[in-house]
MARZAVEX-770484 format. One record per residue: residue in three letters; x, y, z of N, C-alpha, C, O in turn. Coordinates in steps of 0.05 Angstrom, whole numbers, plus 5000, padded with zeros to 4 digits. Layout:
# residues N
ALAXYZXYZXYZXYZ ...
//
This chain:
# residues 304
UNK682023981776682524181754683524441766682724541787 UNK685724541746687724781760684425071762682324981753 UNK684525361772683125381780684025631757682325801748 UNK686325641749687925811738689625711714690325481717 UNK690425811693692925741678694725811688696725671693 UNK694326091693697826171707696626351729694426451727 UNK698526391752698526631763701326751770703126601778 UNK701627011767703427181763703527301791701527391802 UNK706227311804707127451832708927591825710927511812 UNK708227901834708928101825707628261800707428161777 UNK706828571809706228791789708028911778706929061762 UNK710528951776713029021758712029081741709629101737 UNK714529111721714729171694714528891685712828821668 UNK716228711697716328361690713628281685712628201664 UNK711828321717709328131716707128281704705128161696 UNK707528581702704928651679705028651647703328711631 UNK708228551643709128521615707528231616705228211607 UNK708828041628707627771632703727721631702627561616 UNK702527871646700327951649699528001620698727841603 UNK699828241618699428301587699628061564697628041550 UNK700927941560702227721544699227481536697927401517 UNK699627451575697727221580694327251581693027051580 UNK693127501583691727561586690827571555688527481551 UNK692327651534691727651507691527411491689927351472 UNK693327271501692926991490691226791500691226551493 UNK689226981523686826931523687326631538686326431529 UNK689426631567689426471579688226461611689926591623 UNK687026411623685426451650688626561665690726441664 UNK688226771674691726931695689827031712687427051710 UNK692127131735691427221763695027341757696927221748 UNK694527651769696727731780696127781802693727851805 UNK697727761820698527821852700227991854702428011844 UNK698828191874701028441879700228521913697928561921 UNK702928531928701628591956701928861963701128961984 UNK702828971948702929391948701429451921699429341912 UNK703629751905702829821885702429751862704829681859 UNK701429701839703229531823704329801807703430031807 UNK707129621791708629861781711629821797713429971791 UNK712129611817714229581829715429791835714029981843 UNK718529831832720330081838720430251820721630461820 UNK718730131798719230401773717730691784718530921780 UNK715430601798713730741810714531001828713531221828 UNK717030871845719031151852721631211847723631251861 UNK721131211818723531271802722231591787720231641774 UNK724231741795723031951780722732081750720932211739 UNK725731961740724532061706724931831694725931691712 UNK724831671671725131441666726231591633724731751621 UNK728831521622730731731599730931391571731231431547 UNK730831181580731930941562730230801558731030571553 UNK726930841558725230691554724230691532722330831528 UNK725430531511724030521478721430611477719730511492 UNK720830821459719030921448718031231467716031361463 UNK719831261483719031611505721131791494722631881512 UNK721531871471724132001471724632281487726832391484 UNK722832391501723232581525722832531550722732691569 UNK722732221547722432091571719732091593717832251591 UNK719931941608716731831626717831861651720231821658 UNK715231951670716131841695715631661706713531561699 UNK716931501726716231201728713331171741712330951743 UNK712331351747709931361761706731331734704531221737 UNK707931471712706331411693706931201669705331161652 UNK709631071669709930821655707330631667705430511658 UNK708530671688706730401706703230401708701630221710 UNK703030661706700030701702699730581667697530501662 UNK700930571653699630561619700230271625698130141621 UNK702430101634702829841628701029651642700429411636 UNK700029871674696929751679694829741664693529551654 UNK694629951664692129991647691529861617689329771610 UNK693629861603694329681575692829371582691129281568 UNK694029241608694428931614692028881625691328641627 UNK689829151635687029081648685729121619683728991613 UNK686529251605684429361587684629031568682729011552 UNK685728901567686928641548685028391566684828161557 UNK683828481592682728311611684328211636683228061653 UNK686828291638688228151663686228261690685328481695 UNK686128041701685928051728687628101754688727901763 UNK688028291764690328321792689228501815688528741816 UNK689428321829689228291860691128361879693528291879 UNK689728531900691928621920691728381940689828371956 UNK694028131940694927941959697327961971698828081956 UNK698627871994701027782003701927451989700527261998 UNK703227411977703827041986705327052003706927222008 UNK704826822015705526712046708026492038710226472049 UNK707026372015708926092009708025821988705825721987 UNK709125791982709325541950709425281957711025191974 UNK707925161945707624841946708224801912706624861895 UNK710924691906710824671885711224361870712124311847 UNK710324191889711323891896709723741874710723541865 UNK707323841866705223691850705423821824706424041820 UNK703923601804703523651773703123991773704624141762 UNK700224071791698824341788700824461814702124321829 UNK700424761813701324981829700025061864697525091863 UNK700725081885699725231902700825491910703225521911 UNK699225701915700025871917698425961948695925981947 UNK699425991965698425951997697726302004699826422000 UNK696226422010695726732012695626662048696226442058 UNK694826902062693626902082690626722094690326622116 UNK688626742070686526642074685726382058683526262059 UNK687626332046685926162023689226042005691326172008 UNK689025841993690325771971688725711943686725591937 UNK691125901928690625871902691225671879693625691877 UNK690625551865692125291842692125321822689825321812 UNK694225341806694925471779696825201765698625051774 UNK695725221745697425061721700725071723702424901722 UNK700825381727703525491719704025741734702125881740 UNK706425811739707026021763710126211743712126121734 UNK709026491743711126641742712026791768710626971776 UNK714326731781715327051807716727261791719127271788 UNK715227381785715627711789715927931809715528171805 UNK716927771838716427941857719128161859719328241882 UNK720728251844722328431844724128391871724228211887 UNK725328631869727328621891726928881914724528931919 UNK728729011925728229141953731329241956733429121951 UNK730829521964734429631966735929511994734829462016 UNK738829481987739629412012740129552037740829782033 UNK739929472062740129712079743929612089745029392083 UNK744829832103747029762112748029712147750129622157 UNK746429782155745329702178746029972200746429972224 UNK746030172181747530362202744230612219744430842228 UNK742230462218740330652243737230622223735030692232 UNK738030472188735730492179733230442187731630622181 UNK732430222201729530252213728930422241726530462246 UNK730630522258730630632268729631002254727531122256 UNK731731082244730531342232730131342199730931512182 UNK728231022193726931102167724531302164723731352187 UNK723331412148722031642162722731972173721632192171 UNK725731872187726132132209729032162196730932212211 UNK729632122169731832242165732932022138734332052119 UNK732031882144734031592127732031522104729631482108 UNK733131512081730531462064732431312039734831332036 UNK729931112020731330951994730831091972731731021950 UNK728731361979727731351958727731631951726431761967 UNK728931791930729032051931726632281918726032521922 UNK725832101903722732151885720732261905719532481904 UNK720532031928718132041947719132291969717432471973 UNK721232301981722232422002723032651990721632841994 UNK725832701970726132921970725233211975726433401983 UNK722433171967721733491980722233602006722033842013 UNK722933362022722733382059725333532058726033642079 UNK726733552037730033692046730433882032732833932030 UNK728634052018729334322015730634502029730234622050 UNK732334482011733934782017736934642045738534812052 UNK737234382056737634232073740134152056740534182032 UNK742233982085744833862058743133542068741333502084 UNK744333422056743433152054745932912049747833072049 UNK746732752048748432492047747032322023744732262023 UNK748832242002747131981981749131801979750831901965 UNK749531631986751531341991750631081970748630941972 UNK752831061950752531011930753731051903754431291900 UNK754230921886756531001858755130921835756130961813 UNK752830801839751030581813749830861801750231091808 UNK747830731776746630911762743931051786743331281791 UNK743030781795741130931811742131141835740831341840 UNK744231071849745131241873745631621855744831841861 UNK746931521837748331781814745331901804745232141809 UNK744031851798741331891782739532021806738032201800 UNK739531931831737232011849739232231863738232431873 UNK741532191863742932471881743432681862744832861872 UNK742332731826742032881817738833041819738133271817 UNK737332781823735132931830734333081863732733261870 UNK735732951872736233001905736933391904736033531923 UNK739133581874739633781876737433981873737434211881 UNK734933821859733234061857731734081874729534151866 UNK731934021907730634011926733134131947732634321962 UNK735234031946736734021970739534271964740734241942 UNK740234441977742134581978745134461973746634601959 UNK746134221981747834131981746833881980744533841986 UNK748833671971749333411964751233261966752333241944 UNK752933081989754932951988754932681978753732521993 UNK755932601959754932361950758032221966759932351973 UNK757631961967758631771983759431501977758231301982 UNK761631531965761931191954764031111966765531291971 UNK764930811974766430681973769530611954771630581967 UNK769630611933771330691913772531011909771731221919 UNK774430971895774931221884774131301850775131481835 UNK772431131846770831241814767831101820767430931837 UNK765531251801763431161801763030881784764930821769 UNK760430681785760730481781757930581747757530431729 UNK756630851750753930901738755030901713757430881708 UNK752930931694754130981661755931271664756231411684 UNK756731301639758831521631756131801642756431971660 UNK753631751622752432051612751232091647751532321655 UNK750231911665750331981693752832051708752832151730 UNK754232011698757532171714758232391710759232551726 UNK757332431681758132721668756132921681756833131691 UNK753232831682751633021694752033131721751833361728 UNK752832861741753932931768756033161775756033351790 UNK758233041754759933191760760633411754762733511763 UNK758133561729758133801724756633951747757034191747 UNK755133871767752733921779754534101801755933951815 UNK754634291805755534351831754034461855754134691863 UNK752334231869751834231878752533891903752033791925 UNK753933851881754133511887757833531895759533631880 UNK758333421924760433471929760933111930759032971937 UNK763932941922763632681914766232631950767932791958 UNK765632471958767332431980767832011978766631821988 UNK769932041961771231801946772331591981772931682003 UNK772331371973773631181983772231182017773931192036 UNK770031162022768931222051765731092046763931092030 UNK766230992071763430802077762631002097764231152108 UNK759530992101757830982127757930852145757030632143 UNK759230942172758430732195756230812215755930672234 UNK755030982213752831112235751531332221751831452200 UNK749931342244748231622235748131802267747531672287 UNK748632022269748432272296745232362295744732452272 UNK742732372316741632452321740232302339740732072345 UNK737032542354735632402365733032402359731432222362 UNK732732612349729732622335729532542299728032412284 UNK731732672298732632622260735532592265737032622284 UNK735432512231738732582230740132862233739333052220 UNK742132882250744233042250746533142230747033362220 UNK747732882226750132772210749232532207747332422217 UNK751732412185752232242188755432172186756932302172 UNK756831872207758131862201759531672190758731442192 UNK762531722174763631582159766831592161768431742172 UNK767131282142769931232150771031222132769931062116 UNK773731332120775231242095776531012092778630982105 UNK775930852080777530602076779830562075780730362086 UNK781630742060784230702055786030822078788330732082 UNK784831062096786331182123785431062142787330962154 UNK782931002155781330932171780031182183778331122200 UNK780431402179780431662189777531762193776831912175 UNK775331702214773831692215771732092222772432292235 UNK769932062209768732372218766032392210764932172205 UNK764932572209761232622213761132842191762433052192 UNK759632762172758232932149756133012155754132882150 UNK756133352174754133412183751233522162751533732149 UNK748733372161747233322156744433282165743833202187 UNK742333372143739833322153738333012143736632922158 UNK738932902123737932682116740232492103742632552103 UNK739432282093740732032088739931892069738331722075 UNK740731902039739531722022741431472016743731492007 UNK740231262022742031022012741330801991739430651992 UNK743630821967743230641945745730381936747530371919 UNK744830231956747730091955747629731953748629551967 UNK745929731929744729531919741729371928740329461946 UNK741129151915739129061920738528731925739428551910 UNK736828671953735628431952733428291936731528431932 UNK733328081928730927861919728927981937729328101959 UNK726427931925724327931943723027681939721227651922 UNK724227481957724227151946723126991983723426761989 UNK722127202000721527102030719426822026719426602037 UNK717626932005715526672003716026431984714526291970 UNK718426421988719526241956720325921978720125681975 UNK721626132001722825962008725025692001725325572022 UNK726625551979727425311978725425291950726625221930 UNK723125321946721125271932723025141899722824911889 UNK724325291893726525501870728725491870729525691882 UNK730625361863733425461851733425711861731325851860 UNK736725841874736826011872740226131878741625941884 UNK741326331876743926351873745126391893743426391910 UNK747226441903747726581931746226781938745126781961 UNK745926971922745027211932741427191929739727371925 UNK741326921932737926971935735627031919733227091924 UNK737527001891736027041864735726851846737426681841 UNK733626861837732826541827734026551801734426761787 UNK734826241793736326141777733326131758731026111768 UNK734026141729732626161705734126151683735826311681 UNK733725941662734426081633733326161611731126271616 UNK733926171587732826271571730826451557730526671545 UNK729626231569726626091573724626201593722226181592 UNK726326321612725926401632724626211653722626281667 UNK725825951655724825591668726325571693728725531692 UNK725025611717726725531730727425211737726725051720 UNK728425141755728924811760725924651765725524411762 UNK724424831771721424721768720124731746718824931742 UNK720024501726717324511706714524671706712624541715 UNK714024971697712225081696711925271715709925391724 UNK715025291721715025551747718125691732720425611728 UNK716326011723718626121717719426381727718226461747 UNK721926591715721626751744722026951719721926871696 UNK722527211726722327481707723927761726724227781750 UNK724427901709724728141718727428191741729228031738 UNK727728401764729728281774730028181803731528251821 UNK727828001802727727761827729327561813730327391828 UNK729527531793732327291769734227381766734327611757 UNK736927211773738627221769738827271739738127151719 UNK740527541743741027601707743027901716743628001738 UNK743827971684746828171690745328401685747028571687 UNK743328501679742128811680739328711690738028501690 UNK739129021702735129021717735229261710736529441720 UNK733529251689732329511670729229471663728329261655 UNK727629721667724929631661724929441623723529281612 UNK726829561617725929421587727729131590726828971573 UNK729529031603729928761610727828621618727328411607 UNK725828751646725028591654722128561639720628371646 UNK721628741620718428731602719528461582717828301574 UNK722228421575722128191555722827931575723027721562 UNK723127921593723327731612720227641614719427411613 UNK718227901618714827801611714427721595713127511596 UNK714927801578714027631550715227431547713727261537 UNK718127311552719127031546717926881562717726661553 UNK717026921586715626801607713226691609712926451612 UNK710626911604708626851594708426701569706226591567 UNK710126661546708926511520711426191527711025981515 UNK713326221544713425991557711625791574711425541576 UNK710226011587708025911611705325821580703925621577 UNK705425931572703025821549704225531535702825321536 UNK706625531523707525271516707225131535705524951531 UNK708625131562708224951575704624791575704224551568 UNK702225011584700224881585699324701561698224481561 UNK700324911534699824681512699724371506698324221493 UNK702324361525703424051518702423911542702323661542 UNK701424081569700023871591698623561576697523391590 
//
């Protein structure tokens, strides 16, 4: 006998929507989370498109109410790592460090992870190089800084990056931004935000921190150093799919295949939020990705 109906990997917006769901419909759940829960919303600093905030939230307190909502309903979640999936049999394994778990039914909610570009990030993460502007920015008051990037998030965190930092060179590849319209307009009224079009990062100058950084224009090749104290980079995102292994369908880019339904190629294994392949990752995408998930994961046990 399963030991579980479902258990949920990942605290997101996905797996505590999911959580929530399952926990009310009064089905035995386990969420798994091996950090915070609250995923990346957590260092996101203002949150402007979340139905029902019309002056908006910060991601730091979304994630506290959507916890607290999903414990107060009875969810259970646990600070674990998974290691890896046995998904070969009728029931679920779920392999931790110490122990395996067995569940009826499995949602991954494990979200995703920014990409790095390989130009010194683990080297001076910490000492100059950072993903995250929420957490770090204060370190660069009054400092110029580098934000590499054209999306909503790169555009969105190098506006918040101005009320900390003296200067701002934002850094894209293209020669137009990729973010919505009302994040372009804000940028580009900002003057503080200088836009240096058509140029990648290939390095970073320092020895203790960053110096500069430097970069190359794509269309000249004309290479030079944007002298600098820090480094924010937003230049997309990986699956966080290490313990999935093969387990899962999944796309090139390492994101699990799902439809509807939110079903992956495994009967009673489904995925949510944006560790699934899908065309937006928005906290309110990935809260209805919980809920299609969870009252899928309930049909499914129905018909066992």
């Amino acid at each position: 006998m399963s030991d579980y109906d479902l258990v949920i990997i990942g605290a997101g917006p996905a797996g505590l929507t999911a959580g929530l769901y399952a926990a009310r419909a009064r089905m035995k759940v386990l969420l798994l989370e091996k950090a915070v829960p609250g995923g990346q919303i957590i260092i996101t600093d203002w949150i402007e498109n979340y139905p029902g905030f019309p002056e908006g939230i910060s991601g730091f307190d979304l994630a506290e109410k959507m916890k607290k909502h999903a414990e107060d309903l009875g969810l259970e979640i646990r600070t674990a790592e998974v290691h890896g999936l046995n998904l070969s049999a009728d029931t679920k394994e779920i392999i931790l460090k110490d122990e395996t778990i067995i569940t009826k039914s499995l949602i991954i909610a494990s979200g995703a992870s920014p990409k790095k570009l390989g130009i010194g990030e683990d080297k001076y993460m910490g000492k100059g190089i950072s993903f995250c502007a929420t957490c770090d920015a204060p370190f660069f008051r009054d400092k110029t800084v580098v934000a590499i990037g054209g999306g909503d998030t790169a555009v969105q965190e190098a506006i918040f990056l101005t009320k900390f930092a003296k200067k701002v060179y934002l850094v894209h590849r293209r020669d137009e931004l990729r973010a919505t319209k009302i994040l372009q307009e804000r940028a580009f009224a900002n003057e503080k935000i200088e836009f240096v079009w058509d140029t990648v990062a290939t390095g970073v100058d320092g020895f203790f921190g960053i110096e500069g950084v430097k970069v190359k224009n794509v269309k000249t090749n004309e290479e030079s150093v944007i002298k600098a104290d820090g480094c924010f980079i937003w230049v997309g995102i990986l699956p966080n799919t290490e313990f999935v292994k093969g387990a899962v369908a999944t796309d090139d880019g390492g994101f699990i295949i799902a439809d509807a339904h939110m079903q992956t190629n495994i009967p009673g294994v489904y995925a949510a939020g944006d560790v699934r392949d899908t065309p937006l990752r928005q906290v309110s995408t990935a809260v209805g990705d919980g809920a299609i998930a969870a009252v899928s994961a309930e049909h499914y046990i129905e018909n066992l």
